[in-house]
N, C-alpha and C positions, 0 to 999 in steps of 0.2 A: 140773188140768183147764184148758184152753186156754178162755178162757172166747170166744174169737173163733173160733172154730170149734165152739161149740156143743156140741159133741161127748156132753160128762158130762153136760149138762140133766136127762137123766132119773135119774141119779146122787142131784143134787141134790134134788129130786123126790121122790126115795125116800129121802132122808135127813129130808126135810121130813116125811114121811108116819110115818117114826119118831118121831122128835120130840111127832106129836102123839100115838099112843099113848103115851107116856111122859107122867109125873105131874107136867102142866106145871097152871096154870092155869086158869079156864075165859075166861079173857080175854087169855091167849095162844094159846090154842087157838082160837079164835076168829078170832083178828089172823093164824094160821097157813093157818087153811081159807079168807080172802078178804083176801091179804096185796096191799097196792098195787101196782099193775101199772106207774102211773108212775114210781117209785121204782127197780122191777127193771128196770127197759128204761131207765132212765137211767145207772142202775149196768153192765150191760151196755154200752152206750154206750161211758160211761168205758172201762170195760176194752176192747173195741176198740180203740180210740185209740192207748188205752198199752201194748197187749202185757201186760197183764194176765194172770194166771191167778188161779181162784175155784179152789180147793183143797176140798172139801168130807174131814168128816172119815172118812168111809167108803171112800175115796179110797185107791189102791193107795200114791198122791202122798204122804199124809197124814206128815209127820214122825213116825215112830214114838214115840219118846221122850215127845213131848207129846201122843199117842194115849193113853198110859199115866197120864197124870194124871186125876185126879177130875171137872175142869171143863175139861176140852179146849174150845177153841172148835167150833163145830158147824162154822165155813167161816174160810179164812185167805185175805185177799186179798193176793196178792203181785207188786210189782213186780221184776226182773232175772231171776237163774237161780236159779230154785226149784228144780233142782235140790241145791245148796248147804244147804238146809235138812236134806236127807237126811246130812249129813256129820258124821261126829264134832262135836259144838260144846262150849266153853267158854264161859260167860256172864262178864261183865267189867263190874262197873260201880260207883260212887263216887262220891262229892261234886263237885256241880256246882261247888263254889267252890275247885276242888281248888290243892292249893299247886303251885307247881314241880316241886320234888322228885316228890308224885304224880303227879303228870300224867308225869316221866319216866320213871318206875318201871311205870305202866300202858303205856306206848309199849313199853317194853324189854322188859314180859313179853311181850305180845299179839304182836309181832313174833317174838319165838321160838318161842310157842306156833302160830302161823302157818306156819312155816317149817318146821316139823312135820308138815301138814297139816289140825291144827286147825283147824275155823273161829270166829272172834270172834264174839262174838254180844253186843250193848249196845246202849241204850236215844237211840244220836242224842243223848242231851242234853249240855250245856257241861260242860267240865269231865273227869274221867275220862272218860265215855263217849265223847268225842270224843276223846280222846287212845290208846282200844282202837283205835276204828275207824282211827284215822292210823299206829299200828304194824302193825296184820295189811296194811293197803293198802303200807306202804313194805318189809313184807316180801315184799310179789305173793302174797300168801296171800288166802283167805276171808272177807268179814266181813260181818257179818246184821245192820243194826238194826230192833229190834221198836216198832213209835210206836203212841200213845195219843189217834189220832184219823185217819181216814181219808187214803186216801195221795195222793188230790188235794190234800191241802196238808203243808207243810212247818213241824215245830215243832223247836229255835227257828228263825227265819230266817237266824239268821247259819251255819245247817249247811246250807244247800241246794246250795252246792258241795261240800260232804263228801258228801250224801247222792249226787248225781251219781257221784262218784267213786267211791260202794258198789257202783252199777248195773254198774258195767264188770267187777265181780270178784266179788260178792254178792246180796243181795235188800235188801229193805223188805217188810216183813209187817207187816202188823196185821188182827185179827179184826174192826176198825170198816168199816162203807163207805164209801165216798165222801162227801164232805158232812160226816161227822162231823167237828166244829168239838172243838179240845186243850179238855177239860173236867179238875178236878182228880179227879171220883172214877175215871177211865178210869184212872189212871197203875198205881195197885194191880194193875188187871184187865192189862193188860202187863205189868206185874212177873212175873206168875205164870205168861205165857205164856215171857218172858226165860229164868226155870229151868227153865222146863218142856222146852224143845226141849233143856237140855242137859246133860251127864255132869255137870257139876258148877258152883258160882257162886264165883265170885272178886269179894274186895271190896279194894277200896286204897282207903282212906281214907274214912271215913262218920262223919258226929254218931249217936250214941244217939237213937233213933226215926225213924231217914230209911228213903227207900222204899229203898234201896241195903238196909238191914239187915231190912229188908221180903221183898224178894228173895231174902236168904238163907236167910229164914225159910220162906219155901214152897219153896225148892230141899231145904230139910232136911224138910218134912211129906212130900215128893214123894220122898222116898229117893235124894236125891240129893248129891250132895257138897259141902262148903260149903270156903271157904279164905276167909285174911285175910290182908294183906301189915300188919307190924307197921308201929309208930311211935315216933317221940320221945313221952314221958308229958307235954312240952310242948305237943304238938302236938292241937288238940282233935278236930280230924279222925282223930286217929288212937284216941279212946275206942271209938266202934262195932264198928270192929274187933278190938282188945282185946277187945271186951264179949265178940265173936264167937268168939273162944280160947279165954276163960273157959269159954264156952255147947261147947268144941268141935271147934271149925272148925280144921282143918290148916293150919300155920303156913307160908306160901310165901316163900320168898327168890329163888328161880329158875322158869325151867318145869320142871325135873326134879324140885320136891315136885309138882306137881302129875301128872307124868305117872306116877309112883309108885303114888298113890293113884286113878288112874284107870285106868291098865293093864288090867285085868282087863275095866271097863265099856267098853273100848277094844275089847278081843276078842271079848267078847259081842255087840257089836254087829256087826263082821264076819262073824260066826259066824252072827248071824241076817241078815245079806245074803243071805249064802252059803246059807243053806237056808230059801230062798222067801221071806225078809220082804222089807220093801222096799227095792226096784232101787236099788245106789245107780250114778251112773253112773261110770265108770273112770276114774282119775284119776293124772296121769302124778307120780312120787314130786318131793317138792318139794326146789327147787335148796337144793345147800348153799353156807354160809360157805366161805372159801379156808382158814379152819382146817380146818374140816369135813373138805375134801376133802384136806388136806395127811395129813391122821390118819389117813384110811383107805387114802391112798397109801403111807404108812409102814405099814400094818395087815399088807397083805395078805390071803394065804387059809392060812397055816398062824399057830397060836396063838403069840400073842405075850405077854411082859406088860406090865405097867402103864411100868415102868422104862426098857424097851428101848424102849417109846415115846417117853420122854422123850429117852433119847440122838439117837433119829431125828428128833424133833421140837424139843427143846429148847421144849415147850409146859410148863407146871406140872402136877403129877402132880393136882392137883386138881382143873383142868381138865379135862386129859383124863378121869380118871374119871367127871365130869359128863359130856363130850361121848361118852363111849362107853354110856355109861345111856339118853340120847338114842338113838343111834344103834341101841342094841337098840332099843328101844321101836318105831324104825321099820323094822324086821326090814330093817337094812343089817350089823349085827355080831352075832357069836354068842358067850354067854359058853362057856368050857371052864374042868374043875379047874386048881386051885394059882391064880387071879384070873389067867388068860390069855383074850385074847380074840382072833377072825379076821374078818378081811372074808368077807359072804357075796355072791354071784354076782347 
């Protein structure tokens, strides 16, 4: 809902009016039938200004995925192209104190995953989460982060030019208003909105009991996919996710475990584009690597195999087989018997 053209108001209105038949309170109920006028007209206001959109969840708008959870937010206020919310997502996130090594390992995935058409989706904070959001941006891909306090202000500060740089290719959501000042019980309440918009959560590096393995835990109540990128048994950032193996969670070395185990939650979602859910809007297929393109130029369109690849490519038979598993996924290649495969049109 364009919230500067008015438009959904009575949308909103009518979701307000559910809400209060529902088994709220008699002191939300209340705060709901003579809710501050100042308040909403200031929030209004803001969005104005900003190009805002107030998303309610009745809303054709509404990201389906987190329609589908238990505690969906009633309204998502979003800065950039909320569009992007409707898209495939992968949530990404990790210790803010993250080492080197994670932090490059979170860039490397997100950027593949991107380049895929994935969108990233992570929580703005230091550390992995800002190292998702800088690989899907240096891929020109997707990337969403969800914050834990109203979008007129910026938590940490040292991300307010990352967060600019989300706007030009992504959004900023959060179910708080304006004015909502970063408080610690909000973080939880974002956690769950993070898994919630997406097919699955990816953690690189997290301590035992951080909101990182938080997050994974409502992506798994929420039927949705959990992954861990391993570690050194040196490395103490690396127990949470161990913990997360232990408990489960698909072990990622590349984006090809992950697009394995999501495949299916990939084409279901299409599937219900495709028949009346919601719009997503059309999206030109995303650029490849000069590997990329070197492999499907040696591909062609009659079946080849794995080998003849390599003579034409002189790429490792291991690669290629990664990079042809990809390239199904993104219905550019077709497998055929005997492990031969063709470029499709």
């Amino acid at each position: 809902m364009a919230v500067g053209e008015l438009g959904d108001l009575p949308a909103v209105a009518t979701h307000f009016h559910l809400l209060k038949t529902t088994l709220l309170s008699e002191r939300t109920r209340a705060y709901l039938k003579q809710p501050p006028q100042e308040l909403i007209d200031s929030d209004l206001a803001w969005a104005g200004e900003r190009s805002a959109r107030l998303i309610a969840s009745i809303s054709d708008d509404y990201p389906p995925l987190l329609a589908a959870i238990k505690s969906a937010p009633a309204v998502l206020y979003v800065l950039g192209d909320a569009a992007s919310l409707l898209r495939p997502q992968l949530a990404m996130v990790g210790a803010r104190g993250a080492t080197a090594t994670g932090r490059a390992i979170a860039r490397e995935l997100a950027g593949q995953l991107a380049r895929l058409g994935i969108a990233v989706t992570s929580g703005l904070a230091l550390g992995i989460d800002t190292a998702c959001h800088e690989g899907a941006l240096a891929a020109e891909g997707q990337t969403i982060a969800v914050c834990a306090h109203g979008l007129d202000r910026l938590y940490p500060p040292q991300n307010r030019e990352l967060a600019r740089r989300i706007l030009t290719s992504g959004a900023l959501v959060s179910e708080l208003p304006p004015g909502t000042p970063t408080r610690r019980e909000n973080f939880p309440r974002r956690n769950r909105i993070l898994s919630g918009l997406a097919l699955g959560t990816l953690v690189v590096e997290a301590a035992p009991g951080s909101g990182s393995l938080l997050t994974a835990h409502f992506a798994a109540e929420q039927g949705r996919e959990v992954f861990a990128v391993p570690g050194s048994i040196r490395n103490p950032l690396a127990r949470g996710c161990h913990q997360l193996l232990r408990e489960g969670a698909t072990l990622v070395e590349s984006a090809e475990d992950v697009l394995r185990a999501v495949k299916n939650s990939l084409i279901n979602q299409d599937l219900a584009s495709i028949q009346g859910g919601a719009a997503v809007r059309p999206q030109a297929a995303p650029a490849l690597d000069k590997e990329y393109e070197m492999l499907l130029d040696a591909l062609g369109f009659e079946p080849v195999s794995i080998n003849t690849l390599v003579e034409r490519t002189a790429l490792p038979s291991g690669s290629i087989a990664s990079m042809l598993l990809i390239l199904e996924l993104g219905g550019r290649v077709a497998p055929h018997p005997g492990g031969r495969f063709c470029r499709l049109s």
